[in-house]
N, C-alpha and C positions, 0 to 999 in steps of 0.2 A: 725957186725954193718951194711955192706956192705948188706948182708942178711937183712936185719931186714928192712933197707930201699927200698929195693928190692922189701918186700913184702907187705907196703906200700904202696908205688905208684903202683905198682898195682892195691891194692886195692881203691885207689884216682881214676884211671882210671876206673876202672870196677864201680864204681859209677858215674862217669860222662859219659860212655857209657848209666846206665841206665838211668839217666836225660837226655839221647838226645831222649828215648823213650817215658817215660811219668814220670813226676813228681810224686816221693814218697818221698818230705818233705810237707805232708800233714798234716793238724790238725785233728788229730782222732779226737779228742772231737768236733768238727764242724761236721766232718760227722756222726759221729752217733745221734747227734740230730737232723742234719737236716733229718734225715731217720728215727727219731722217730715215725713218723706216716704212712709211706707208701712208697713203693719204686718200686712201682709198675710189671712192668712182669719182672725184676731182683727174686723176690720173690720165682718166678714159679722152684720146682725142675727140670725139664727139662731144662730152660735156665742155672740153676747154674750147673746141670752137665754139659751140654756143653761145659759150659767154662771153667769146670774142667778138661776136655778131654784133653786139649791143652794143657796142665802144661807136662812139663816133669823136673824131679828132678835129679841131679847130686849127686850124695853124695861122690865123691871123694875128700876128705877133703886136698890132696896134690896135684894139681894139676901143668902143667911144670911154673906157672906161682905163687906157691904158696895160691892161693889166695882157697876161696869154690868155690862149683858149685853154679850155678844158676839156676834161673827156666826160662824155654825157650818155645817160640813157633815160631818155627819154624824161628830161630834168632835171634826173636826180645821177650826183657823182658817185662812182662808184670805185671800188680799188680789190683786186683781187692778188693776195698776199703770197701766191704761189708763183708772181709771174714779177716779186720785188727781186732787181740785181743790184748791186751798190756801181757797180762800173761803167752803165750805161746813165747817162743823163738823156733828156727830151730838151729841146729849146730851153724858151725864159718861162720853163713852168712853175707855177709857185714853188718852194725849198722845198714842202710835203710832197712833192710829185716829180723830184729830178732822179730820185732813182729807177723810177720805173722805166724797164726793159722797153724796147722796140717792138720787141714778138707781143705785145700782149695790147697791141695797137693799129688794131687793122682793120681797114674797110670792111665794107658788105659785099662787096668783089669779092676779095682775096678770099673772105672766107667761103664764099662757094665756090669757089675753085679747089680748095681745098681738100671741105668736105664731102666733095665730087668724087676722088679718088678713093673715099673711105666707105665704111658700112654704113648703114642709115643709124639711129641714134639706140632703135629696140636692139638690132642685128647686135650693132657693137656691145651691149649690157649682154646678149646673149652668149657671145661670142666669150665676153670675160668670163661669164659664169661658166662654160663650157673648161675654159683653160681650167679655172679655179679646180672645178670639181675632178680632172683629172690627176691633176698633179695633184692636190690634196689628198686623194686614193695614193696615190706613192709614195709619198708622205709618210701616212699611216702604215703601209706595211712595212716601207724602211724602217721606222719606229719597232717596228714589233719585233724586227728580224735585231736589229742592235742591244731588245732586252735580252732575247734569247740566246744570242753570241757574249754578252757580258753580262750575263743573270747568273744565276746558280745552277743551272742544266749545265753551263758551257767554261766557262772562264773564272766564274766567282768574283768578279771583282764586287756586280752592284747585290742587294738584297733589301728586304723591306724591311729588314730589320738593323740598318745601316744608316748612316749618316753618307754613304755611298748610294743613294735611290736607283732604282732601277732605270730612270727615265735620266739619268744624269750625262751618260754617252750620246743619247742623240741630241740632247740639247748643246753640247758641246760640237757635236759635229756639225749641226746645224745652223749655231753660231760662228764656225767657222769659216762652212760655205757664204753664210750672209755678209760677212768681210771681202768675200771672193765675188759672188754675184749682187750683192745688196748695195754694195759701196765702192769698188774699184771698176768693176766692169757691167756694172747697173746702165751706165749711157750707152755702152756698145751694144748690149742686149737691145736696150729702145730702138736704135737704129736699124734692128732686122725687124722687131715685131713689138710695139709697148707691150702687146698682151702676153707674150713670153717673159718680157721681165717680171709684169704682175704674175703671173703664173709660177716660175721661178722663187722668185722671194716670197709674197703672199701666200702663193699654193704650196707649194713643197717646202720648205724651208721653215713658214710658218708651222704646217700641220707636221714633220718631221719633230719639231719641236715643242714643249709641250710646259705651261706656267702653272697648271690646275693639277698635274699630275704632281708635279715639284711639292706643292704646295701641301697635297694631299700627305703627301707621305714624311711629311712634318708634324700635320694635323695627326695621324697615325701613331708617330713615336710619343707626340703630347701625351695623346688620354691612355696611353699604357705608361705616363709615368715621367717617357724620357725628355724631360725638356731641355736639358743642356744639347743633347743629340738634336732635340731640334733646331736650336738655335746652331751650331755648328754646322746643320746642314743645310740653312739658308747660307752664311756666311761663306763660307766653303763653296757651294752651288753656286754664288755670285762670282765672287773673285774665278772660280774655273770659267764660267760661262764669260767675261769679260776678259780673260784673258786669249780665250778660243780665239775670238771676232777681232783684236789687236792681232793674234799671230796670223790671221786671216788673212787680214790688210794687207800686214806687210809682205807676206808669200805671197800674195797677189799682184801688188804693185814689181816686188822683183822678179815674176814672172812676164809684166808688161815688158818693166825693162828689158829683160831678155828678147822677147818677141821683136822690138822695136830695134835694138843693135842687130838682131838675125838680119829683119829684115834691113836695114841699111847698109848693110855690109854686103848685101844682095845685089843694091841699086835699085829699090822694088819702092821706098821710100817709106809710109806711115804703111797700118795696113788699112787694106781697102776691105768694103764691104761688099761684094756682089752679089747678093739675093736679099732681097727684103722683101715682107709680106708689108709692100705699100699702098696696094690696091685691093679695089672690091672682090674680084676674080679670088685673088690669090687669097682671101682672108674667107672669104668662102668653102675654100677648096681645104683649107687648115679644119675651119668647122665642120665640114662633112668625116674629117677624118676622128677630129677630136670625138665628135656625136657616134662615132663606130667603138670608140674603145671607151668609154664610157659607159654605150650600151653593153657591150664586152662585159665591164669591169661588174658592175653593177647585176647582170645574169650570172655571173659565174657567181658574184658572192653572194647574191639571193639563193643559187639553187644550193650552196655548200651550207647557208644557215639554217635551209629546211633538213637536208640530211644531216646535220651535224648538231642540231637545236635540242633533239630528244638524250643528247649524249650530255649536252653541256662544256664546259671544260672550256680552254685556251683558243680551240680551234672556231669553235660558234662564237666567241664571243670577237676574234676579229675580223669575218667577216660580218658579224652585225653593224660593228665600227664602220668598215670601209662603206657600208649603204649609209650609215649616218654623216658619215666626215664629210661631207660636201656640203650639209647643211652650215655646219662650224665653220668651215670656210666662207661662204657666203657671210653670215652676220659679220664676223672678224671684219672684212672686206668693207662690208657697208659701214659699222661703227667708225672705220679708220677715216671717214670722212672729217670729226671732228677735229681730229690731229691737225694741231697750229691756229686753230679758231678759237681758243678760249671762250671765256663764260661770258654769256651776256651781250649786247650787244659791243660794249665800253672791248670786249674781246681779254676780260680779264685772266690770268695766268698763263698767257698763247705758250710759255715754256713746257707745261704739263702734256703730254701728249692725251689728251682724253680719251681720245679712240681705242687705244692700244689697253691702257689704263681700264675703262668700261669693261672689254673685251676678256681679261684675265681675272678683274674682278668677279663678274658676271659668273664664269667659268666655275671657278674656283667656290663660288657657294653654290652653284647649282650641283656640282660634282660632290659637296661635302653632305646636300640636303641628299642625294640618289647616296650615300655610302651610310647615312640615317637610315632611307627606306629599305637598304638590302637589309642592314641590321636587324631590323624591326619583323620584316616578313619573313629573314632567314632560311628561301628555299634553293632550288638551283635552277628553275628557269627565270625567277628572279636575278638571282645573280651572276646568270646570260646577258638578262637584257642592261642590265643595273650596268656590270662592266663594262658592254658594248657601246652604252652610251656613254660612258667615262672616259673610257678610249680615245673610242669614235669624234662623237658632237663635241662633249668637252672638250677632249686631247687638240681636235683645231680647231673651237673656238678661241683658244686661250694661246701665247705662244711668248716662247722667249728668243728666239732668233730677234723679230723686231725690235721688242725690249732690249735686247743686248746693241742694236745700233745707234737706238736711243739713247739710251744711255752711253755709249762711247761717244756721240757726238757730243753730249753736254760734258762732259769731262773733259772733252778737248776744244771747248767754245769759252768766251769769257768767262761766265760765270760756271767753272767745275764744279761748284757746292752742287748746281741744282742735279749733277747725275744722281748724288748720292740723297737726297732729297725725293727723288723720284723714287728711287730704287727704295729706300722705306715705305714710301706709301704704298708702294705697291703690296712692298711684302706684309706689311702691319695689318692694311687693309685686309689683306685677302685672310690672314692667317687668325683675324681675330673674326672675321666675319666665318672660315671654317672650326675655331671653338664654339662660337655661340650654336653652328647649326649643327654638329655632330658630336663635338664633347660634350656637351652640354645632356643632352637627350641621352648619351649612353651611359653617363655617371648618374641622370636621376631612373631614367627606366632600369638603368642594372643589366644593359643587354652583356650578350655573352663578348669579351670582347677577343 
C-alpha cells in the first residue's frame, strides 16, 4: 500500500513538474479546429523535424522513482499540440501524455534520415514562399476576373451599391474550393507535395478570397447612410460563404466515393500515389520552375503598371495588386503560426484562431485607413496605387476561405457556440475598427463621399 502510494505522488509530482513547464490540460477539440484552416510555417517539414529532433524518449518503464520516462529537452518537458491524437496512447505515461501520437517521438537517427531526403531549413521557407507567391498572383487575378463576369460590365448580379458586394462570388467560390482541397483532399495533396497543399489553400484560395474587401463594402454602404444594408450584408455574406464550404465537403467527399467504387470495381484497389516531390532533387527542380513564372508573373505586371499607370483605371490598378499580393500572402502565412496557441503562456482561448483573426483584422483597418487617404488626396495616381494596394496587399492578407473552415469546424465540434462567437468577433471587430478609421474622418472632414 506504502508502495502503491509511493508511486502515486510521484506521479502527482512529475505532473506538476510538467505544469511548471507548459500546460497539457488543453482542449484538443479547440485546437484542432482552431487549426482547421492554417497553421502556418508550424506546417513546414523542416520546422516539424526540428522540433522532433529535441524529443528524447525514456522507455524504462521501472524507474528509482517508479514512475515512466518522459520526453525531455534538454530538462525541460515539452508538448507540441499539433502532433496531440486521442487514439494512439504511449506506454505507462502519466494520463497528461497517453494521447500523444508516435510520429512525434523519434530519435536523433530518424530524424536525420529524414531530413536527408528534404531541403535544408532556409531552402524549405524559400521554397514555401516561392509556392505562396505564385499561386497568390492567381488568386488575385481569379478575383478580378469573377468581379468582372458578375459586376455590372457583365452579369449584374454584384454592385457596390448592394448588399450583393462585388467580392461576394469569389469568396463563395473559394470557400467552396477550400471544402474540396482544404478539408476532404487536404491529406492527398500532402502526400505528393506539403508545399502544394500550403500553396493551394493558403496561396490561392486564401488570396482568391478576400475578408477586408467584404468588410469594406459594409463600411461603404454605413457612411452613406445604409446601415441596415450593412448589416444584411454581413449576415447574408456569412450564411453564403458557410454554406459554399458545407456544399464543398460534401461534393467532395461524393466525389471520393466515386473514385474509390471506380477504382474497386477495377481491382486497382485504394488509389495510389505515384509521384511525389519527396526529395531534395525533385523539390528543387519544382523551385527553379516556380522562380521562372514568378519572374514571369511579376515582369509582365511591372512592365503593364508602367504603361498603363499614366492612364489609371482598372487595368493599372490590377497589375499593381498582383506585384503587391505576395506580400499579403507571406504575412497571412507567418501570422497563421498563432492558430491553436492561445494567449499567454497558460495557452488561454487555444479555440480563437488568432492567426487568422490578426490577419483580417489587420487588413481590414489598414484598407479602411488607405480608402481615408484616397478620400483626402482625391487624385488618380493616388487612387492607382490606394486601390492596388486594397486589392493586392490587403485582398490576400485578409481571407475568408480559412475563416469559412474555421468556422465550420467549430460548428461541427462540441462546442457550435464558439463558430458563431468567432464569426462576431471577427466581424464587430473589423467593422467597428473600419468606422472609427474611415466614417469617422469623412463625416467630420465633410469629404466628398
Amino acid at each position: 500500500m506504502d508502495q502503491t502510494n509511493s508511486v502515486g505522488s510521484s506521479l502527482r509530482r512529475r505532473s506538476l513538474s510538467m505544469s511548471s513547464h507548459i500546460s497539457i490540460q488543453v482542449d484538443n477539440d479547440a485546437e484542432s479546429v482552431s487549426e482547421a484552416g492554417d497553421i502556418g510555417d508550424r506546417a513546414l517539414p523542416s520546422r516539424r523535424y526540428s522540433e522532433r529532433s529535441s524529443f528524447r524518449l525514456s522507455f524504462d518503464h521501472r524507474s528509482e522513482n517508479g514512475a515512466a520516462g518522459c520526453i525531455q529537452e534538454e530538462g525541460n518537458l515539452q508538448l507540441y499540440p499539433p502532433f496531440l491524437h486521442h487514439n494512439i496512447s504511449v506506454g505507462p505515461l502519466p494520463p497528461e501524455l497517453t494521447s500523444l501520437s508516435t510520429n512525434a517521438i523519434v530519435n536523433s537517427g530518424d530524424t536525420k534520415q529524414e531530413r536527408a531526403e528534404g531541403l535544408p531549413v532556409l531552402l524549405d521557407y524559400a521554397s514555401c514562399l516561392l509556392h505562396l507567391s505564385v499561386f497568390g498572383i492567381l488568386g488575385v487575378l481569379t478575383r478580378y476576373i469573377l468581379q468582372k463576369l458578375f459586376g455590372p460590365g457583365l452579369a449584374g448580379v454584384t454592385s457596390d451599391e448592394t448588399i450583393l458586394y462585388l467580392d461576394l462570388p469569389s469568396n463563395m467560390v473559394g470557400s467552396f474550393f477550400m471544402g474540396w482541397f482544404g478539408v476532404v483532399f487536404k491529406a492527398d495533396i500532402s502526400r505528393i507535395s506539403e508545399h502544394l497543399a500550403i500553396a493551394i489553400t493558403t496561396g490561392y484560395l486564401g488570396s482568391l478570397t478576400t475578408f477586408s474587401g467584404w468588410n469594406q463594402k459594409m463600411v461603404d454602404l454605413s457612411v452613406s447612410g445604409h446601415w441596415l444594408f450593412a448589416a444584411l450584408g454581413f449576415l447574408i455574406g456569412l450564411f453564403l460563404v458557410a454554406f459554399s464550404i458545407i456544399f464543398g465537403i460534401e461534393t467532395a467527399e461524393g466525389f471520393r466515393w466515386l473514385l474509390n467504387w471506380i477504382n474497386m470495381n477495377a481491382g486497382s484497389g485504394s488509389i495510389k500515389i505515384k509521384w511525389k516531390v519527396d526529395n531534395c532533387s525533385r523539390q528543387l527542380g519544382v523551385m527553379v520552375v516556380l522562380s521562372v513564372l514568378l519572374g514571369l508573373l511579376w515582369g509582365v505586371s511591372g512592365a503593364l503598371v508602367k504603361a498603363e499607370f499614366k492612364h489609371g483605371g482598372s487595368d493599372a490598378q490590377l497589375w499593381f495588386a498582383c506585384m503587391v499580393g505576395p506580400l499579403g500572402v507571406w504575412v497571412r502565412w507567418f501570422l497563421a503560426r498563432l492558430n491553436g496557441r492561445g494567449l499567454g503562456r497558460t495557452g488561454l482561448l487555444k479555440w480563437i484562431p488568432f492567426g487568422t483573426l490578426a490577419a483580417n483584422v489587420s487588413a481590414a483597418s489598414v484598407m479602411a485607413a488607405l480608402a481615408s487617404v484616397n478620400k483626402a488626396v482625391n487624385t488618380r495616381d493616388c487612387d492607382t496605387v490606394v486601390a492596388g494596394l486594397q486589392f493586392g496587399l490587403m485582398g490576400c492578407l485578409s481571407t475568408v476561405s480559412t475563416f469559412a473552415a474555421e468556422f465550420n469546424a467549430m460548428r461541427e465540434s462540441k462546442n457550435p457556440w464558439r463558430a458563431y462567437a468567432y464569426a462576431v468577433i471577427t466581424i464587430c471587430v473589423s467593422f467597428s475598427a473600419g468606422i472609427l478609421i474611415y466614417c469617422v474622418p469623412v463625416w467630420t472632414k465633410g469629404f466628398d463621399r
